[in-house]
N, CA, C and O atoms as CSV, one atom per row, in Angstrom:
chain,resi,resn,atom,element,x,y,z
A,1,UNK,N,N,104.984,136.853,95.206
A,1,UNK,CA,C,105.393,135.795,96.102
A,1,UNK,C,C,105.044,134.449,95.464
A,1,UNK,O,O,103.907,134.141,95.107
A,2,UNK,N,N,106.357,133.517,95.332
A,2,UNK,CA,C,105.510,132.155,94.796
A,2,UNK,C,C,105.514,131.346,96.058
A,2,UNK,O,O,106.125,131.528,97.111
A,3,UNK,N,N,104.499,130.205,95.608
A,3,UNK,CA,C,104.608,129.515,96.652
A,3,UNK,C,C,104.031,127.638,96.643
A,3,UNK,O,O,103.308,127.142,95.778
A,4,UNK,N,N,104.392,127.189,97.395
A,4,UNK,CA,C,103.836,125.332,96.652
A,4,UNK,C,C,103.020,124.723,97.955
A,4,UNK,O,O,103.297,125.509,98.861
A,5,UNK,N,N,102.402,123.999,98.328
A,5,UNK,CA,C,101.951,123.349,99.118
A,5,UNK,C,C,101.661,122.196,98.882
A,5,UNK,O,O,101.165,121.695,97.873
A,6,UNK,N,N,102.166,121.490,100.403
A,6,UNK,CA,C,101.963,119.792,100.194
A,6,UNK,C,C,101.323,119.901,100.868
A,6,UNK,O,O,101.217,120.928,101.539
A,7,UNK,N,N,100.162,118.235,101.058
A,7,UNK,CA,C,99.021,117.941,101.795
A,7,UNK,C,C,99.251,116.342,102.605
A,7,UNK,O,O,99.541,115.323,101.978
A,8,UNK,N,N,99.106,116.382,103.700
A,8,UNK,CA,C,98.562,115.174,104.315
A,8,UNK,C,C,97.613,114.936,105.130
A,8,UNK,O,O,96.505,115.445,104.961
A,9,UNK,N,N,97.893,114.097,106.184
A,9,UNK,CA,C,96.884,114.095,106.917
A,9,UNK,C,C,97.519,113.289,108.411
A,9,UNK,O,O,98.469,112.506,108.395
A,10,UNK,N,N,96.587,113.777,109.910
A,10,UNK,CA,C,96.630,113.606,110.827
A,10,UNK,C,C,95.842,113.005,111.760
A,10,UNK,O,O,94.968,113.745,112.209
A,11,UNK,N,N,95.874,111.837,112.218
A,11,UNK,CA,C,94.473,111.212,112.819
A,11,UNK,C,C,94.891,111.103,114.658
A,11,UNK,O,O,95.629,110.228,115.111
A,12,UNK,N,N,94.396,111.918,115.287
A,12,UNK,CA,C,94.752,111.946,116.914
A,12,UNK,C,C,93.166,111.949,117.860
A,12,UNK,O,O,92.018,111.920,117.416
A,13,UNK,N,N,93.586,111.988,119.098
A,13,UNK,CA,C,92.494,111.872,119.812
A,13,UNK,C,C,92.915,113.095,121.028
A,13,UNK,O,O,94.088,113.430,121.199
A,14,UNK,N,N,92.115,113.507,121.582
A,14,UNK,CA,C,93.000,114.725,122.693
A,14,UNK,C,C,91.150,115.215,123.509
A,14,UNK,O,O,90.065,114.846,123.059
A,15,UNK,N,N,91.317,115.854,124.403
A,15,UNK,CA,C,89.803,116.664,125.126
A,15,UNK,C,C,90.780,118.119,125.571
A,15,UNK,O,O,91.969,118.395,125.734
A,16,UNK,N,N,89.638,118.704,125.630
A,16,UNK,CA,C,90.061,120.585,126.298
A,16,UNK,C,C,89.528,121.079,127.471
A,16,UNK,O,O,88.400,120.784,127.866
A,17,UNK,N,N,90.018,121.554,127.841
A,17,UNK,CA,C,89.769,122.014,129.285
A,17,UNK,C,C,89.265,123.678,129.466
A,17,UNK,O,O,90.057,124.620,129.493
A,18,UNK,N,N,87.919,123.786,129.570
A,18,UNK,CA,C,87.447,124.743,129.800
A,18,UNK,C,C,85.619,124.874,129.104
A,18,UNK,O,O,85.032,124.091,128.358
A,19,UNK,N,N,85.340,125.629,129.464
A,19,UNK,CA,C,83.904,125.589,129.447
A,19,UNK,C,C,83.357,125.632,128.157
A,19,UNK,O,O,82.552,124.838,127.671
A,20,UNK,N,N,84.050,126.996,127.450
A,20,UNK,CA,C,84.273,127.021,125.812
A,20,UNK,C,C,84.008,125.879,125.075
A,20,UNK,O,O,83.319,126.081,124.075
A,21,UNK,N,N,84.322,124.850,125.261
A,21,UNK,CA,C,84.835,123.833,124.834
A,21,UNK,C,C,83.869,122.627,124.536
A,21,UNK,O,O,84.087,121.650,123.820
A,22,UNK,N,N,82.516,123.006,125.417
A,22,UNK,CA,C,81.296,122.013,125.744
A,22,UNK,C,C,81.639,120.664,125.961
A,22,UNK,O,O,82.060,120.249,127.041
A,23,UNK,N,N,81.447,119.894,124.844
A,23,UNK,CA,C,81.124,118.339,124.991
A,23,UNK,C,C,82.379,118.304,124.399
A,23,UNK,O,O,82.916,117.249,124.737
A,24,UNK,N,N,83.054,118.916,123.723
A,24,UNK,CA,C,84.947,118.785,123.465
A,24,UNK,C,C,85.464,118.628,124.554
A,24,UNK,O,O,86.629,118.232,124.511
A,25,UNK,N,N,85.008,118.799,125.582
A,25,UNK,CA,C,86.052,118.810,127.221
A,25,UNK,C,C,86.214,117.025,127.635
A,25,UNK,O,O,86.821,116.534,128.587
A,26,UNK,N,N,85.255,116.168,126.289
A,26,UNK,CA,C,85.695,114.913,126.651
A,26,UNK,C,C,86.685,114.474,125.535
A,26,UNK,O,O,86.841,115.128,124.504
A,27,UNK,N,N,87.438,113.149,125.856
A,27,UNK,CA,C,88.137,112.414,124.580
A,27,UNK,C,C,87.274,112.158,123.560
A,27,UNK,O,O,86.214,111.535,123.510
A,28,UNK,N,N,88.068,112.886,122.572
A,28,UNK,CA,C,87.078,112.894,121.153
A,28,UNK,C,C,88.476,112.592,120.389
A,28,UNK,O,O,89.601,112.929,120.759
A,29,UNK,N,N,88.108,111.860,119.210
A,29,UNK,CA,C,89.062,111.891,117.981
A,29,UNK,C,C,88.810,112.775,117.259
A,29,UNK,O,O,87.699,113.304,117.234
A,30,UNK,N,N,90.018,113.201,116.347
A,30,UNK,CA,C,89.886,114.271,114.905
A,30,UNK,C,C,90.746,113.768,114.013
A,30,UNK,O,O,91.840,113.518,114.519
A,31,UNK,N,N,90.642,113.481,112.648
A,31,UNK,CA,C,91.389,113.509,111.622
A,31,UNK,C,C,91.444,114.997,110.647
A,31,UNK,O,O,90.555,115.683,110.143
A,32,UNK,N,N,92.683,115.082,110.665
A,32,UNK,CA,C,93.046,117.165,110.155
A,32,UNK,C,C,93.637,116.313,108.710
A,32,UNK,O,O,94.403,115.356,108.598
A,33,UNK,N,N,92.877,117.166,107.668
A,33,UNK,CA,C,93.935,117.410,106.287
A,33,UNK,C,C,94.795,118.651,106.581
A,33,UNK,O,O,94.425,119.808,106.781
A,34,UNK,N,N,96.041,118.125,106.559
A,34,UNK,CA,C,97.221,119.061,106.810
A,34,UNK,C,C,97.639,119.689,105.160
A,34,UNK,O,O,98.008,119.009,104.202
A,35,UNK,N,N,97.420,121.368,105.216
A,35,UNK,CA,C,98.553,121.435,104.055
A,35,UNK,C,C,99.203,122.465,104.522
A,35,UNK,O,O,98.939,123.314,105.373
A,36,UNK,N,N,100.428,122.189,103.579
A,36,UNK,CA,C,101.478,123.235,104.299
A,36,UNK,C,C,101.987,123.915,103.149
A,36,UNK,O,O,102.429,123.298,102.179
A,37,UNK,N,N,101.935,125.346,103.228
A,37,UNK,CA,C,102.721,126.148,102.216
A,37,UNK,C,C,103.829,126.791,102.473
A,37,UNK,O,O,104.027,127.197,103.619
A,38,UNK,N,N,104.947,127.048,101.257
A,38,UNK,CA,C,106.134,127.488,101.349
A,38,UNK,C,C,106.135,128.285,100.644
A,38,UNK,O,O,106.095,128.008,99.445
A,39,UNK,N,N,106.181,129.662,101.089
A,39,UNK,CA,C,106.397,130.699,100.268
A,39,UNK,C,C,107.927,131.550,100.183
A,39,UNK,O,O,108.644,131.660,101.178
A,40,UNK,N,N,108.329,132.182,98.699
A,40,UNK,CA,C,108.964,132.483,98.586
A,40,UNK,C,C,109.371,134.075,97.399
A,40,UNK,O,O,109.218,134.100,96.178
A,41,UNK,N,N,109.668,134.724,97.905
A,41,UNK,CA,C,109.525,136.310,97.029
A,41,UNK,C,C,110.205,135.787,95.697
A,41,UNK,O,O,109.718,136.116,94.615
A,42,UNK,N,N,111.288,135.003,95.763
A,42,UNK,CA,C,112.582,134.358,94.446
A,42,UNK,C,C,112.614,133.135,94.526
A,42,UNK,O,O,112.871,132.621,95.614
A,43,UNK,N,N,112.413,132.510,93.627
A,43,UNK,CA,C,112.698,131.128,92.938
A,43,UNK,C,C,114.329,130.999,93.967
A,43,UNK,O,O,114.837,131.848,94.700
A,44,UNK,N,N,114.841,129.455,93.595
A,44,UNK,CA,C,116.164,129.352,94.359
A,44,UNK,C,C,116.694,128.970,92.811
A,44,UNK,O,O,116.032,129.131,91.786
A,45,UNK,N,N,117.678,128.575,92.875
A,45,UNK,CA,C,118.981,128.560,91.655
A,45,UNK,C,C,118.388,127.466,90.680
A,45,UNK,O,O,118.798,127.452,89.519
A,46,UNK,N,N,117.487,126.593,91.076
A,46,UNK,CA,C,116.715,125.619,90.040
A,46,UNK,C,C,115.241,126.092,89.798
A,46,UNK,O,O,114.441,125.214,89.475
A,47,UNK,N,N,114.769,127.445,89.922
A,47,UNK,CA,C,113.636,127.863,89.882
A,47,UNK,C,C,112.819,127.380,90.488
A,47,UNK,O,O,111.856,127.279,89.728
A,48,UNK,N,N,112.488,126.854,91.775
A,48,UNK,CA,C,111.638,126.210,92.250
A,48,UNK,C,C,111.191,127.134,93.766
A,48,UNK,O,O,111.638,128.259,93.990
A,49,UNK,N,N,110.469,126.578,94.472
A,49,UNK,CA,C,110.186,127.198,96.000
A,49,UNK,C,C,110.985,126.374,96.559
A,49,UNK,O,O,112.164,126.719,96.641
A,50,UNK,N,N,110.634,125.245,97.022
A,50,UNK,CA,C,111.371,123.958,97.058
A,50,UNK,C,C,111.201,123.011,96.180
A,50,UNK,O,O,110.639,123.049,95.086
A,51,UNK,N,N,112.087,121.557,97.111
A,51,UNK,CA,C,111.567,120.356,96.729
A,51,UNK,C,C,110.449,119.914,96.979
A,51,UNK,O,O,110.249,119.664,98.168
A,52,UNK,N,N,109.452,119.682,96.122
A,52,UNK,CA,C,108.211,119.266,96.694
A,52,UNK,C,C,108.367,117.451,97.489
A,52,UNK,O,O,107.742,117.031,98.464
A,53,UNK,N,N,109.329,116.762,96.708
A,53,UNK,CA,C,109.361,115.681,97.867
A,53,UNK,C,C,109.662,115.617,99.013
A,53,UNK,O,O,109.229,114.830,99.855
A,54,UNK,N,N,110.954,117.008,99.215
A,54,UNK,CA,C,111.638,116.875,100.749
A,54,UNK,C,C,110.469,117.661,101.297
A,54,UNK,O,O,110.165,117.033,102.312
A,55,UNK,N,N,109.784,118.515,101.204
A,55,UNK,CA,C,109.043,119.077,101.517
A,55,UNK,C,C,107.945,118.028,102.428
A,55,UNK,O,O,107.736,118.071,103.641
A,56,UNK,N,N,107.188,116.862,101.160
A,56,UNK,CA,C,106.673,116.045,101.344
A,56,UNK,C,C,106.336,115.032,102.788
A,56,UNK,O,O,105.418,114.749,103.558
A,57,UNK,N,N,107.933,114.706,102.495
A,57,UNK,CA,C,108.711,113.436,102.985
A,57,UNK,C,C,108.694,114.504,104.593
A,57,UNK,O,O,107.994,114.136,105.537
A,58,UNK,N,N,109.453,115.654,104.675
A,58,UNK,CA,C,109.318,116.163,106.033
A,58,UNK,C,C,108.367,116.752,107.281
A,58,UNK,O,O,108.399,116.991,108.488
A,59,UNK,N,N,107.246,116.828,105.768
A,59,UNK,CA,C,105.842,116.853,106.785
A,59,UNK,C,C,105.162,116.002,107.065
A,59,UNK,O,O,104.460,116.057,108.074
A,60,UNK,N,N,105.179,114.594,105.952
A,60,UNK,CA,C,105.028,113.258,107.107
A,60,UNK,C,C,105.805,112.779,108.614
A,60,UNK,O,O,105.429,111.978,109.470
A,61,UNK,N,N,107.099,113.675,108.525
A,61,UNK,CA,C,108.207,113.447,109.210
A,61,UNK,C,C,107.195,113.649,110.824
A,61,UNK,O,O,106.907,112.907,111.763
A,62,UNK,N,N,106.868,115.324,110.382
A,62,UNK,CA,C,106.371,115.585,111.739
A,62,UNK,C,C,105.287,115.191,112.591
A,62,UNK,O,O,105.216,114.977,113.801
A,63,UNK,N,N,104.247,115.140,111.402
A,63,UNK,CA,C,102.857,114.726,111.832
A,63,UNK,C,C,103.247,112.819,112.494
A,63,UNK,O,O,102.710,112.312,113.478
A,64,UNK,N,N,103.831,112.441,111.986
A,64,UNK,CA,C,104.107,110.948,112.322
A,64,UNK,C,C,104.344,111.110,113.726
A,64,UNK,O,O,103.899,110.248,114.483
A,65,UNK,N,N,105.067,112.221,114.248
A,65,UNK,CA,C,105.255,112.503,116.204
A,65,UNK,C,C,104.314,112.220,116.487
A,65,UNK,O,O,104.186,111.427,117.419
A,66,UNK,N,N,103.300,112.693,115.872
A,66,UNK,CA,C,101.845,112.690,117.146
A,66,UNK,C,C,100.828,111.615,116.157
A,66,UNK,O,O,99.661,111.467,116.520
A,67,UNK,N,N,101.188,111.089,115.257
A,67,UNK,CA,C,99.882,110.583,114.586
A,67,UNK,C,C,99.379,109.544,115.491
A,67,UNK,O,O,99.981,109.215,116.513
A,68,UNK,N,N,97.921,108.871,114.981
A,68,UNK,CA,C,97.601,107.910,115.760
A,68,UNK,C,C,97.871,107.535,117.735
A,68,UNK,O,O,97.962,106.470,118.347
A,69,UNK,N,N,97.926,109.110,118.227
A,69,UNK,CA,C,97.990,109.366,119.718
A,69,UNK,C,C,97.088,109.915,120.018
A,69,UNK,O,O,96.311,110.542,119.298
A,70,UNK,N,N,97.058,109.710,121.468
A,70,UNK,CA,C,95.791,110.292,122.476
A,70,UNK,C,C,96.753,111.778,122.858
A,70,UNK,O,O,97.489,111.706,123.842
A,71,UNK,N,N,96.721,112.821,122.221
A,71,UNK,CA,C,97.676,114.115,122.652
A,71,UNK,C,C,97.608,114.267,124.127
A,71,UNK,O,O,98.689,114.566,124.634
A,72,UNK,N,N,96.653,114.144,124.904
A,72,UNK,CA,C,96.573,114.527,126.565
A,72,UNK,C,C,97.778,113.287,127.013
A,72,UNK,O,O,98.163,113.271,128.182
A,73,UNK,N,N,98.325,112.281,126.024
A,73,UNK,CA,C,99.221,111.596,127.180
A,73,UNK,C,C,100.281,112.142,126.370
A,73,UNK,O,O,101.240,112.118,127.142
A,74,UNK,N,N,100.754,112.706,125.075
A,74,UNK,CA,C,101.731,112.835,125.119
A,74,UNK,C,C,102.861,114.068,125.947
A,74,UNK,O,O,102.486,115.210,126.218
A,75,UNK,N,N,103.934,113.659,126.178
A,75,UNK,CA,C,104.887,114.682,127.382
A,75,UNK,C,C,104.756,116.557,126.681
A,75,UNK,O,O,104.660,117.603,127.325
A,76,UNK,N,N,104.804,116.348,125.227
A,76,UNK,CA,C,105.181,117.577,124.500
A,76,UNK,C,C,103.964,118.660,124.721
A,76,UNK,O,O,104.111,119.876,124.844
A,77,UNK,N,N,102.902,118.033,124.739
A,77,UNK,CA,C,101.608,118.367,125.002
A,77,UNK,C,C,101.188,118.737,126.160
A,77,UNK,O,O,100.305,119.593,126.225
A,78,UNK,N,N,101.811,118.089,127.475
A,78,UNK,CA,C,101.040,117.848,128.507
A,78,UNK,C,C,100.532,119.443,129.370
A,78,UNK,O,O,101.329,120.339,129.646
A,79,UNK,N,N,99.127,119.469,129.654
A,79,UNK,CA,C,98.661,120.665,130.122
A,79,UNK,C,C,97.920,121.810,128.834
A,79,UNK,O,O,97.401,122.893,129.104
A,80,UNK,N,N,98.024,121.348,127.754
A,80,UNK,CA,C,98.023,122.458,126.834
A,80,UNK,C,C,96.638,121.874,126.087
A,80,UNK,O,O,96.195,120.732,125.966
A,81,UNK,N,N,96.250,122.942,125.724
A,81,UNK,CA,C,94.274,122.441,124.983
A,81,UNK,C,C,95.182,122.424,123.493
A,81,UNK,O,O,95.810,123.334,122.952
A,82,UNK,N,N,95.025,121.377,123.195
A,82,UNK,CA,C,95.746,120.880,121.631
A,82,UNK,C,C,94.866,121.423,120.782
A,82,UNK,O,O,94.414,120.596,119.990
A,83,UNK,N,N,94.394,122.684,120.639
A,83,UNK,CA,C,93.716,123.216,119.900
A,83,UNK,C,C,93.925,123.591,118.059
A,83,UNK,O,O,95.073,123.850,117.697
A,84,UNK,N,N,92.840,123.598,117.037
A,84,UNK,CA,C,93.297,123.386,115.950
A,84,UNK,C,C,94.182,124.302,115.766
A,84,UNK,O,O,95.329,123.973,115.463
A,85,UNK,N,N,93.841,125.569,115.904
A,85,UNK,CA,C,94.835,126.693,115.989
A,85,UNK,C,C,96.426,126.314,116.414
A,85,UNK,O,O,97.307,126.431,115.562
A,86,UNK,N,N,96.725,125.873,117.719
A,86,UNK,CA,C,97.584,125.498,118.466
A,86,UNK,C,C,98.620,124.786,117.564
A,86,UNK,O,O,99.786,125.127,117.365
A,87,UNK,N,N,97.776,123.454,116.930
A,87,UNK,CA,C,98.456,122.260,116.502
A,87,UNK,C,C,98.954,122.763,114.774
A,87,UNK,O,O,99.755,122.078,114.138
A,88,UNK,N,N,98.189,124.325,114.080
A,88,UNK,CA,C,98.653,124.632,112.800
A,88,UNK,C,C,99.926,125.240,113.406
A,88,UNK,O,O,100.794,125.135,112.539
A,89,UNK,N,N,100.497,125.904,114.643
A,89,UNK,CA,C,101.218,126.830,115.143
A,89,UNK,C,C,102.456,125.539,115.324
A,89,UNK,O,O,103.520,125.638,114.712
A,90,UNK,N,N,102.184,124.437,116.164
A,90,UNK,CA,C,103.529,123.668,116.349
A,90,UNK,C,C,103.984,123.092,115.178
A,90,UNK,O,O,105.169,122.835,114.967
A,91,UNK,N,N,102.544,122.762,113.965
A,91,UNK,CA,C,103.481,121.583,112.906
A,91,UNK,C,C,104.538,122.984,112.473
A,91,UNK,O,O,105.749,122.800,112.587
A,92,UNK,N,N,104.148,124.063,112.090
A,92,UNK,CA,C,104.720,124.989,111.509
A,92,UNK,C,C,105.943,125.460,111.779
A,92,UNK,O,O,106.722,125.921,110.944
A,93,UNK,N,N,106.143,125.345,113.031
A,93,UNK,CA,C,107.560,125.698,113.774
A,93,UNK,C,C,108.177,124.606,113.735
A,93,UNK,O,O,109.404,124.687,113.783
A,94,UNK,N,N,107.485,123.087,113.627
A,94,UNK,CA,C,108.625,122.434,113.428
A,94,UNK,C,C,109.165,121.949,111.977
A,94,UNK,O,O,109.995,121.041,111.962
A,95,UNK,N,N,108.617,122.661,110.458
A,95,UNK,CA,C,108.688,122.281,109.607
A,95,UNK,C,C,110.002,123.767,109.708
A,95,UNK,O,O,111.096,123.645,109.158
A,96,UNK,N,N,109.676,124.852,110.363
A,96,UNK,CA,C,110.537,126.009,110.278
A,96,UNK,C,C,111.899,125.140,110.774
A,96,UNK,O,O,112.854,125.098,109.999
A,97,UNK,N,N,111.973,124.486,112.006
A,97,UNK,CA,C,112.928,123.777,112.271
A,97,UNK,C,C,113.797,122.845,111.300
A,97,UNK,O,O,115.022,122.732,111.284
A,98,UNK,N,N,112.821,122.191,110.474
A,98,UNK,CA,C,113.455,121.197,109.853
A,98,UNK,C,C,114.519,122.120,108.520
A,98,UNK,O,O,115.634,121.686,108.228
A,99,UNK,N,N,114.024,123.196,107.954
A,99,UNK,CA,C,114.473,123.972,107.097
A,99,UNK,C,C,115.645,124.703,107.463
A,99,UNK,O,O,116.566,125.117,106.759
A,100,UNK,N,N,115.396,124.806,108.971
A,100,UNK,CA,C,117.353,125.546,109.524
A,100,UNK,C,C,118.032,124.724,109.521
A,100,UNK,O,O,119.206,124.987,109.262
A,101,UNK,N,N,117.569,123.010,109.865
A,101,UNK,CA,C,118.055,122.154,110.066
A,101,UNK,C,C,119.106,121.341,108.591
A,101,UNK,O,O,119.931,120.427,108.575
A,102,UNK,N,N,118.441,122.379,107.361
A,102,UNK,CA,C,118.607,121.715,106.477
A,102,UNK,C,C,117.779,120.446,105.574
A,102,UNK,O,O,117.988,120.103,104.410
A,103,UNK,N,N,117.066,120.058,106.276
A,103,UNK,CA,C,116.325,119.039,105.796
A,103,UNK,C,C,115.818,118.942,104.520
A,103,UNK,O,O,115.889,117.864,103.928
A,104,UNK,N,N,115.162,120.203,103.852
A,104,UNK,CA,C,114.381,120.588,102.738
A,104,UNK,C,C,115.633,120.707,101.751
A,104,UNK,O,O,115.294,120.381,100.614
A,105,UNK,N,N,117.158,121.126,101.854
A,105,UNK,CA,C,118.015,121.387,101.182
A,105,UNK,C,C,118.257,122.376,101.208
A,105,UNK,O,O,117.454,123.149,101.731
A,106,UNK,N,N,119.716,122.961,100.559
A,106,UNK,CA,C,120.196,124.022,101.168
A,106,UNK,C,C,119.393,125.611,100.276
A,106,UNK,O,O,119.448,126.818,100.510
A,107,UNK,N,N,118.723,124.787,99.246
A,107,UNK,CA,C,117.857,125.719,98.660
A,107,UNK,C,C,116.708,126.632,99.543
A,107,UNK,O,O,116.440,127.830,99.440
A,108,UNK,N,N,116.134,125.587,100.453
A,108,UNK,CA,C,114.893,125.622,101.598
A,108,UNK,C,C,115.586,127.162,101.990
A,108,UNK,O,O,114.826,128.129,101.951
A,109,UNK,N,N,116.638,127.320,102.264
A,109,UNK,CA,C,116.827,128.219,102.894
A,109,UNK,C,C,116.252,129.646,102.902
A,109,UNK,O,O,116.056,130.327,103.908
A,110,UNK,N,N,115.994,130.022,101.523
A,110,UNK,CA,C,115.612,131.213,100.927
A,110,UNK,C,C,113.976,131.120,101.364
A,110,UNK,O,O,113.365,132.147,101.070
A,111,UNK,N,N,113.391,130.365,101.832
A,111,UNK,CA,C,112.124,130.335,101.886
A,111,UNK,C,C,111.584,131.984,103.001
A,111,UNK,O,O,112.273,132.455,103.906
A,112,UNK,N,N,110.439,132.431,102.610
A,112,UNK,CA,C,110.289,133.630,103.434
A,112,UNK,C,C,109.516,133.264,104.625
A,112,UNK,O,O,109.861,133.614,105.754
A,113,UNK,N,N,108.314,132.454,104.342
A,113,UNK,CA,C,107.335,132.094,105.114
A,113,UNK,C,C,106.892,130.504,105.126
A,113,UNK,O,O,107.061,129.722,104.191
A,114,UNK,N,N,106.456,130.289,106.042
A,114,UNK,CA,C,105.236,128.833,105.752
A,114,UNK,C,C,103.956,129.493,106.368
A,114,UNK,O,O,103.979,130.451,107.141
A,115,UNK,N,N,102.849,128.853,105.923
A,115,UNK,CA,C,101.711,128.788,106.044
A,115,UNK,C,C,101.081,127.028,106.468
A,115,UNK,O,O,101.021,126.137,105.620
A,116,UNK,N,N,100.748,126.884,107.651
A,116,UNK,CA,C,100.004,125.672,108.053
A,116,UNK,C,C,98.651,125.393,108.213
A,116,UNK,O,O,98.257,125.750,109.323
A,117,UNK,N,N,97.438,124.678,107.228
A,117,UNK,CA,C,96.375,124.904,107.494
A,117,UNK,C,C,96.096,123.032,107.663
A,117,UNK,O,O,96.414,122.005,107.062
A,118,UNK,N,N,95.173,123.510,109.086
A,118,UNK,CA,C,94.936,122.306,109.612
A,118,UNK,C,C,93.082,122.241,109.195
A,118,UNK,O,O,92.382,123.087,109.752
A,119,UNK,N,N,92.394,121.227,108.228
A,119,UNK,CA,C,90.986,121.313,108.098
A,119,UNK,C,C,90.348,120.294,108.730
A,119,UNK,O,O,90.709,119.216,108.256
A,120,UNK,N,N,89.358,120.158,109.811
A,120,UNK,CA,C,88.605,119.421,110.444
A,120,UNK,C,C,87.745,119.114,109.711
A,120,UNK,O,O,87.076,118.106,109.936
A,121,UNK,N,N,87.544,119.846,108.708
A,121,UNK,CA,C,85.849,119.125,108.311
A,121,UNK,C,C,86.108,119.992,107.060
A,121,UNK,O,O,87.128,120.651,106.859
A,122,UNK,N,N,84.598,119.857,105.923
A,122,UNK,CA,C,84.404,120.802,104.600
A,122,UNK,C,C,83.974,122.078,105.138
A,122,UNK,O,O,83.791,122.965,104.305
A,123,UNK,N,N,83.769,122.364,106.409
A,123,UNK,CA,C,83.470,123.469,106.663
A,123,UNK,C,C,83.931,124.221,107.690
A,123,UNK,O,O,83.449,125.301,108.030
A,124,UNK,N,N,85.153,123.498,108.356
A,124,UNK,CA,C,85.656,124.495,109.478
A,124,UNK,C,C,87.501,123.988,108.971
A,124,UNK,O,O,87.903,123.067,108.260
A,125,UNK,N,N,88.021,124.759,109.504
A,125,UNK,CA,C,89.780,124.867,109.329
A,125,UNK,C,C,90.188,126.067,109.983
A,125,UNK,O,O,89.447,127.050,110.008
A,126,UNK,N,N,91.537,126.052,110.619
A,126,UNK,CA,C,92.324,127.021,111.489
A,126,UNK,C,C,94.022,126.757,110.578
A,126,UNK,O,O,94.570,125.682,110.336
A,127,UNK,N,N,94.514,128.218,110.233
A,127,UNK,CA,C,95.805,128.474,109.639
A,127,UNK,C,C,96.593,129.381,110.645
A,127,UNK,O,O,96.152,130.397,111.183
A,128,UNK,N,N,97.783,128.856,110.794
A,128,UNK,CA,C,98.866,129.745,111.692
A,128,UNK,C,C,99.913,129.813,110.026
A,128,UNK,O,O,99.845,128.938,109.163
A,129,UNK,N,N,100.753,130.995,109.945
A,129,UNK,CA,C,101.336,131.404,109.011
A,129,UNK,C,C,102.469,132.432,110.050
A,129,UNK,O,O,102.259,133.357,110.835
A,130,UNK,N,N,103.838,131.654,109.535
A,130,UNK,CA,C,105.229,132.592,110.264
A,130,UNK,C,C,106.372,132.623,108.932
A,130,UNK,O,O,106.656,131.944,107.945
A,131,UNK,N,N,106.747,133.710,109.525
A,131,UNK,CA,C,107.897,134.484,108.709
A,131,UNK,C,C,109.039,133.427,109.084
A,131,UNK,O,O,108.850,132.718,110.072
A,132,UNK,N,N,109.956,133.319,108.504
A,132,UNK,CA,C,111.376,132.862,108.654
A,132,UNK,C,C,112.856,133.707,108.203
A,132,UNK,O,O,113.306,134.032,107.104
A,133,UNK,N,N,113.383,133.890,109.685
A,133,UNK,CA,C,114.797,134.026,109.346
A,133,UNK,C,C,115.267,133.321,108.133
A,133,UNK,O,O,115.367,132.097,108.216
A,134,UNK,N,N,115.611,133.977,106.877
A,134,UNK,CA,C,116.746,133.025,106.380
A,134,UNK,C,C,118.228,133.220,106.134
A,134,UNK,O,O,118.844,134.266,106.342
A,135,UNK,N,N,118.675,132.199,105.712
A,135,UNK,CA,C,120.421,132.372,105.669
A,135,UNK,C,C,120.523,132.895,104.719
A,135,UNK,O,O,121.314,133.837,104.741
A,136,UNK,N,N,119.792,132.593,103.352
A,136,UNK,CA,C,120.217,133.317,101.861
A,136,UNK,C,C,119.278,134.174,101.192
A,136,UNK,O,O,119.577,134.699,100.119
């Protein structure tokens, strides 16, 4: 399987609801290093996984929805513990989105999987990883 990963980053503010959660149950900020991998069993027709810029360019795309927000006000969010887990699970589906969408190029298509790892700190991080339908 090959595979490439780009990296950014996410700076939000959000609280959780439930006991679990302790002194997280208030508004706290987090900044996440986002990386995202694209895996693929076959190279596409230029030997590559993807483009690493569209790649790039489309995971700033997403994180920019929520960057620099308080998540408890945004609508997409509302009711849901924006948990690290949670938030590797939505960028991921919507980078899956952007790739049906075409965005990555029509190469993206062949992609098998992404992998989303969201890191809070040097010592804690949560990864959601999904398969993708593809066209080719």
């Amino acid at each position: 399987m090959f595979s490439i990963t780009v990296r950014d980053h996410v700076m939000i503010a959000h609280s959780f609801r439930g006991e679990v959660f302790g002194p997280a149950q208030r508004l706290h900020g987090a900044t996440f290093l986002v990386d995202a991998t694209f895996k693929r069993a076959e190279l596409d027709s230029d030997n590559i996984v993807v483009d690493i810029g569209l790649a790039t360019q489309e995971l700033n795309k997403v994180l920019a929805a929520f960057n620099y927000r308080n998540l408890d006000e945004e609508p997409q969010f509302k009711g849901i513990n924006t948990s690290t887990e949670f938030l590797a699970k939505h960028i991921a589906d919507q980078l899956a989105d952007k790739i049906s969408e075409g965005a990555l190029g029509e190469g993206a298509h062949g992609i098998d999987a992404i992998a989303v790892t969201l890191h809070e700190s040097h010592v804690a991080w949560a990864s959601y990883e999904r398969a993708l339908r593809t066209a080719g």
